[in-house]
C-alpha positions as CSV (number, residue, x, y, z in Angstrom):
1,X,134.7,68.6,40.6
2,X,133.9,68.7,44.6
3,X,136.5,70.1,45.9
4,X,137.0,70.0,50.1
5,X,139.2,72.7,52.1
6,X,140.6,71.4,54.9
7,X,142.4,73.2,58.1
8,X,145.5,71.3,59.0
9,X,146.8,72.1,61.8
10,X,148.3,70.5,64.8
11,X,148.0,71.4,68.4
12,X,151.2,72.0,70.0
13,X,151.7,73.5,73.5
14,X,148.4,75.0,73.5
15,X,148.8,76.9,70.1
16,X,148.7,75.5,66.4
17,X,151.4,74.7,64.4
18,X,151.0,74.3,60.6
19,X,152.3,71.0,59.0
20,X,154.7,71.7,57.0
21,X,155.9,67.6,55.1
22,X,154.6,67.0,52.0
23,X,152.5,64.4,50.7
24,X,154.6,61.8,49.4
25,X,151.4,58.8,48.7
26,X,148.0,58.8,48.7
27,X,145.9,55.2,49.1
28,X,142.6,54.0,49.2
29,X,141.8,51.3,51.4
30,X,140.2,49.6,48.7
31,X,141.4,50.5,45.0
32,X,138.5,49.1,42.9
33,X,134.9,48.2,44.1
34,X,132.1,46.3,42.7
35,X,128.9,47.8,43.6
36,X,125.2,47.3,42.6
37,X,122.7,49.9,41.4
38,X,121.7,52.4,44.0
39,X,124.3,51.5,46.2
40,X,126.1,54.1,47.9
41,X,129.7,53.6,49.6
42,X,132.1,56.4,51.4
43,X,135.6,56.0,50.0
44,X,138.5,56.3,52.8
45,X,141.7,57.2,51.6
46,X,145.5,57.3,53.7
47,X,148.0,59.8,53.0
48,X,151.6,59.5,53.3
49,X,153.3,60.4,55.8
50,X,150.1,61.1,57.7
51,X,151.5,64.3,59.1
52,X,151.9,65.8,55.8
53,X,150.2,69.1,55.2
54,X,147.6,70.1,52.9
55,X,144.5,72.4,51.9
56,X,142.4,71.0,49.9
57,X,141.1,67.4,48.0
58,X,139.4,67.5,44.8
59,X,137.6,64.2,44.0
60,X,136.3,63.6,40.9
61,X,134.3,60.9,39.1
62,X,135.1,59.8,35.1
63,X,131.8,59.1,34.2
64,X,129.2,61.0,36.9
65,X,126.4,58.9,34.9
66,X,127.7,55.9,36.1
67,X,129.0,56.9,39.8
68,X,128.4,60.3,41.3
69,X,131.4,61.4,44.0
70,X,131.0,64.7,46.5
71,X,133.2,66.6,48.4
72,X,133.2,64.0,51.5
73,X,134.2,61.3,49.5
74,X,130.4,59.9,49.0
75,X,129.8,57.9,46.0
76,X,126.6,56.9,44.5
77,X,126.0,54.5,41.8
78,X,123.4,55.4,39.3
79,X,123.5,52.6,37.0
80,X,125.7,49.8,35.2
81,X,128.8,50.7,33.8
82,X,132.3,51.5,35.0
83,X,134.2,54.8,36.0
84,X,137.3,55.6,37.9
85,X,137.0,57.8,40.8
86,X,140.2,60.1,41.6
87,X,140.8,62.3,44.2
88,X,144.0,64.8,44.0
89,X,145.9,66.2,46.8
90,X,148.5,68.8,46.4
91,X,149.2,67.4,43.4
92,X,149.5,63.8,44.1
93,X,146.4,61.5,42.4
94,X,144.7,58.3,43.3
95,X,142.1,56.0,41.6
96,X,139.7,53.9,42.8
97,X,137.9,51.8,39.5
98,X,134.2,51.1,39.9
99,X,132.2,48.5,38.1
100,X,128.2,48.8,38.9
101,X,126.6,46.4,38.1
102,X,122.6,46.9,37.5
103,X,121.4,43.8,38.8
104,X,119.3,43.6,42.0
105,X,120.9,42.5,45.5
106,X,119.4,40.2,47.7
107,X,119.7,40.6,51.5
108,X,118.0,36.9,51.6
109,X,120.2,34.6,49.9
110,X,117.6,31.9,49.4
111,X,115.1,34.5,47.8
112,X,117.9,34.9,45.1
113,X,118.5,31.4,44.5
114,X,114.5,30.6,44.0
115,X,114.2,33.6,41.7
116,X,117.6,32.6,39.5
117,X,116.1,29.0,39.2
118,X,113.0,30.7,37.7
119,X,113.7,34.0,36.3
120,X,117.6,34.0,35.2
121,X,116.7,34.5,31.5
122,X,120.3,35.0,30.3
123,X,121.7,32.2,32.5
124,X,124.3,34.7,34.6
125,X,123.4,33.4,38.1
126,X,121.8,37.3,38.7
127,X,118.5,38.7,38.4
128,X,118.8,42.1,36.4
129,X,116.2,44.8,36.7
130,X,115.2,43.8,32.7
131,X,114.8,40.5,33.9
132,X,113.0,41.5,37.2
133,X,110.7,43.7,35.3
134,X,109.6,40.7,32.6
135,X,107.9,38.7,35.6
136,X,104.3,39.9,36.0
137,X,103.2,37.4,39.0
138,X,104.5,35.3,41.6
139,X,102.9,31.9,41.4
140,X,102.4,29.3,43.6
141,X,104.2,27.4,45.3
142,X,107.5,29.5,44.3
143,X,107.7,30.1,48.0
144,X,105.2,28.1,49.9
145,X,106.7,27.2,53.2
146,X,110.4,28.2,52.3
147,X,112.1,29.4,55.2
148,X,113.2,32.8,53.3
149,X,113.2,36.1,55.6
150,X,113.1,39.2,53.6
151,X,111.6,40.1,50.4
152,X,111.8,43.6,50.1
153,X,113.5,43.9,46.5
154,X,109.7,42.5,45.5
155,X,109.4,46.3,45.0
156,X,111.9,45.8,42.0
157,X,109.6,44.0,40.1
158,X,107.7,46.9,39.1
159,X,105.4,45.0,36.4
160,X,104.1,42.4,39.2
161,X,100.5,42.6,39.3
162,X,99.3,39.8,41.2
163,X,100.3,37.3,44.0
164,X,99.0,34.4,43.5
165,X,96.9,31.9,46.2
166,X,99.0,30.7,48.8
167,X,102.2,32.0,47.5
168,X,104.3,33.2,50.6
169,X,101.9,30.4,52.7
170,X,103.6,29.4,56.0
171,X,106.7,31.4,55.6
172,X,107.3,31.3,59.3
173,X,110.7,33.3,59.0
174,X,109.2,36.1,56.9
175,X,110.2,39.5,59.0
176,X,109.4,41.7,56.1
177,X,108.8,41.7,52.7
178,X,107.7,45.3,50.5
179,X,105.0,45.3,47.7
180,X,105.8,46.8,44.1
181,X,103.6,50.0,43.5
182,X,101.8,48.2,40.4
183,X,100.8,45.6,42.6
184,X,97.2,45.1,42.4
185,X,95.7,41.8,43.2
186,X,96.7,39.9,46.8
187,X,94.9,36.9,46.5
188,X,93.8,33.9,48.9
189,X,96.2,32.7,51.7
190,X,98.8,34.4,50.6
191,X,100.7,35.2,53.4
192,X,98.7,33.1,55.5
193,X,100.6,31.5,59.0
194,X,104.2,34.2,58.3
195,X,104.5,34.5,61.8
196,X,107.8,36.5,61.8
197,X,105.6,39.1,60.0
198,X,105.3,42.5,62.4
199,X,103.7,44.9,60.4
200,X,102.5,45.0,56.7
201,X,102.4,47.9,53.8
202,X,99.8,47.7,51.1
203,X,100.5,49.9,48.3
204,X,98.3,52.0,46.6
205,X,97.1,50.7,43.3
206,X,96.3,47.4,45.2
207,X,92.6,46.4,44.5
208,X,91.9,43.1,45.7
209,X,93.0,41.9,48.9
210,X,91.5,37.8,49.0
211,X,90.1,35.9,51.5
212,X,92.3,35.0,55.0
213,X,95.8,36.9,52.4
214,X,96.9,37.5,55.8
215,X,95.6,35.4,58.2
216,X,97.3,33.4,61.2
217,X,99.8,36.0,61.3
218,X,101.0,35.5,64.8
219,X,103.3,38.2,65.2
220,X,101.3,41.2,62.8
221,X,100.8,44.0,64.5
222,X,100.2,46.8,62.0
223,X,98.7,46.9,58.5
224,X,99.3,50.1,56.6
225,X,96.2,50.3,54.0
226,X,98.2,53.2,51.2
227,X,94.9,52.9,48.7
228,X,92.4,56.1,48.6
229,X,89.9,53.2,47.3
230,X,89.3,50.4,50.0
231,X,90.4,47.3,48.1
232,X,88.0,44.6,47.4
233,X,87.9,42.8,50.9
234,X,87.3,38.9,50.4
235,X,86.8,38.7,54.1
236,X,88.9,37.9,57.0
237,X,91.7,38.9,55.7
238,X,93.4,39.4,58.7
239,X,91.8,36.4,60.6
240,X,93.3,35.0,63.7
241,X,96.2,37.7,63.6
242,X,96.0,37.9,68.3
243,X,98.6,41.1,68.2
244,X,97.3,43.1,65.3
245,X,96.3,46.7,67.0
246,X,96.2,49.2,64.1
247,X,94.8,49.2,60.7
248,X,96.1,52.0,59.2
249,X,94.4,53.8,56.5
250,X,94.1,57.5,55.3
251,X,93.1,60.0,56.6
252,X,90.4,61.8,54.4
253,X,89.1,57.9,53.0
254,X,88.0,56.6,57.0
255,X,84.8,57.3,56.1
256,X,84.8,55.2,52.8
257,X,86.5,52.2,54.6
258,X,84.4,52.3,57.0
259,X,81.2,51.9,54.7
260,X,83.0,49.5,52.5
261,X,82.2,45.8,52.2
262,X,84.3,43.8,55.4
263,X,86.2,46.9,56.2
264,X,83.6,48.7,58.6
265,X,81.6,45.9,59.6
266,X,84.3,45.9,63.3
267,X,81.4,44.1,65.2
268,X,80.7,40.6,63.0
269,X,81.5,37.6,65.1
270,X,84.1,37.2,62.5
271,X,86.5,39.6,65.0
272,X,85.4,39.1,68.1
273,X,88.6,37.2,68.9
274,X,90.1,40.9,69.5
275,X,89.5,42.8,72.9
276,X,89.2,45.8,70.6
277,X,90.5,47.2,67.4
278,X,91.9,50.6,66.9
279,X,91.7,52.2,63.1
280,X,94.3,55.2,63.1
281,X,94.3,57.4,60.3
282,X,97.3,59.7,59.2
283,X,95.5,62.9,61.1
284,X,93.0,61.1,63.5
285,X,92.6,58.6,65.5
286,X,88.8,56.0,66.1
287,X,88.5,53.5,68.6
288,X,85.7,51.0,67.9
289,X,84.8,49.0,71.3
290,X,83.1,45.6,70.2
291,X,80.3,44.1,72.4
């Protein structure tokens, strides 16, 4: 049970002076919650009358499986369920009832709609991690051209191998979208012309990475290569991206990148549309000038 000590004192004429009323109330601003899975939230509480005196607040969670509380108040949930947070002062309790429910939350409110239309199995106008984890692909044209602009609960659907051709094509209001870690095939176009796109995170196990998957990216400035193995490079994959300055990749695999098929080869006429292109690793930097 986190318990907090508190010094309550007031400041009067220079010197303290304890408080000596007594609680009377205690209220939380809000007295049940619905939150998501991995959401955290900081519970505020009032106490009545607010110059009442006391020493110490002991919070406590009913079910800490369900909704984890510390000594400031912090809660966490963990997964779906419902538990009843309290928190006792001098006596005097207060509950707060929790419901988490363990279904993913969308920042992009069209991304959610596309993906209920497709993927809400059990017809409750949510996508659930079960149901999230039963799609292996996203297909074409699920997305094509949509103006969505964030994706980064893709990550959630950990069983999502590969993207398919032209899936996210022209998504011109795309600012940032993250890869699941058993991701492993990017294939053709598919994130040709997002323009909103700034940077771009690859993820480890990825293997393929098609032809032009990231080309006419206005706006791309940074790709972050995670894989110790250079993916399969179908060629200007980053074609016609004017801003992009960094390809990122690590450290200790430069040397493999840079022998592997249309990674090293900076100086084909294919990328002679940049002034230069910097590859900077995790612990050192190359510059390779093209003529």
């Amino acid at each position: 049970m986190p318990t907090k000590k508190i010094k309550n004192y007031d400041i009067y004429f220079g010197g303290y002076v304890q408080r000596s009323k007594s609680i009377k109330k205690i209220s939380f601003d809000n007295s049940s919650l619905i939150l998501y899975k991995g959401d955290e939230y900081d519970l505020n509480f009032t106490v009545y009358p607010n110059d009442a005196f006391y020493s110490e607040i002991e919070w406590a969670s009913s079910d800490e499986k369900v909704v984890s509380i510390d000594e400031d108040g912090h809660i966490v949930a963990l997964k779906g369920g419902k538990a009843t947070i309290s928190i006792t002062i001098n006596n005097i309790v207060a509950r707060c009832f929790i419901t988490v429910r363990e279904v993913i939350h969308f920042e992009d409110p069209l991304v959610k709609s596309i993906l209920v239309r497709n993927y809400d199995f059990d017809g409750d106008g949510e996508i659930s991690y079960i149901e999230a984890a039963r799609v292996t692909s996203i297909p074409f044209p699920m997305f094509t051209g949509m103006p969505i602009q964030s994706f980064d609960e893709l990550s959630y659907f950990k069983n999502v191998k590969t993207i398919a051709p032209h899936a996210f094509d022209s998504c011109d209001k795309l600012t940032s979208i993250s890869f699941p870690a058993g991701l492993e095939k990017i294939n053709k176009n598919a994130f040709s012309y997002c323009n909103s796109l700034t940077e771009i995170m690859i993820t480890p196990n990825v293997k393929s990475i098609g032809t032009n998957a990231f080309s006419d990216c206005a706006n791309l400035k940074v790709a972050y290569i995670n894989s110790n193995i250079p993916p399969k490079n179908g060629n200007k994959i980053l074609d016609r991206c004017p801003n992009l300055d960094r390809i990122i990749v690590p450290g200790e695999y430069v040397d493999d990148y840079l022998n592997a098929i249309n990674w090293g080869m900076l100086n084909d006429e294919e990328y002679l549309y940049y002034s230069y292109i910097i590859i900077q690793c995790f612990d050192y930097t190359f510059d390779f000038f093209l003529s």
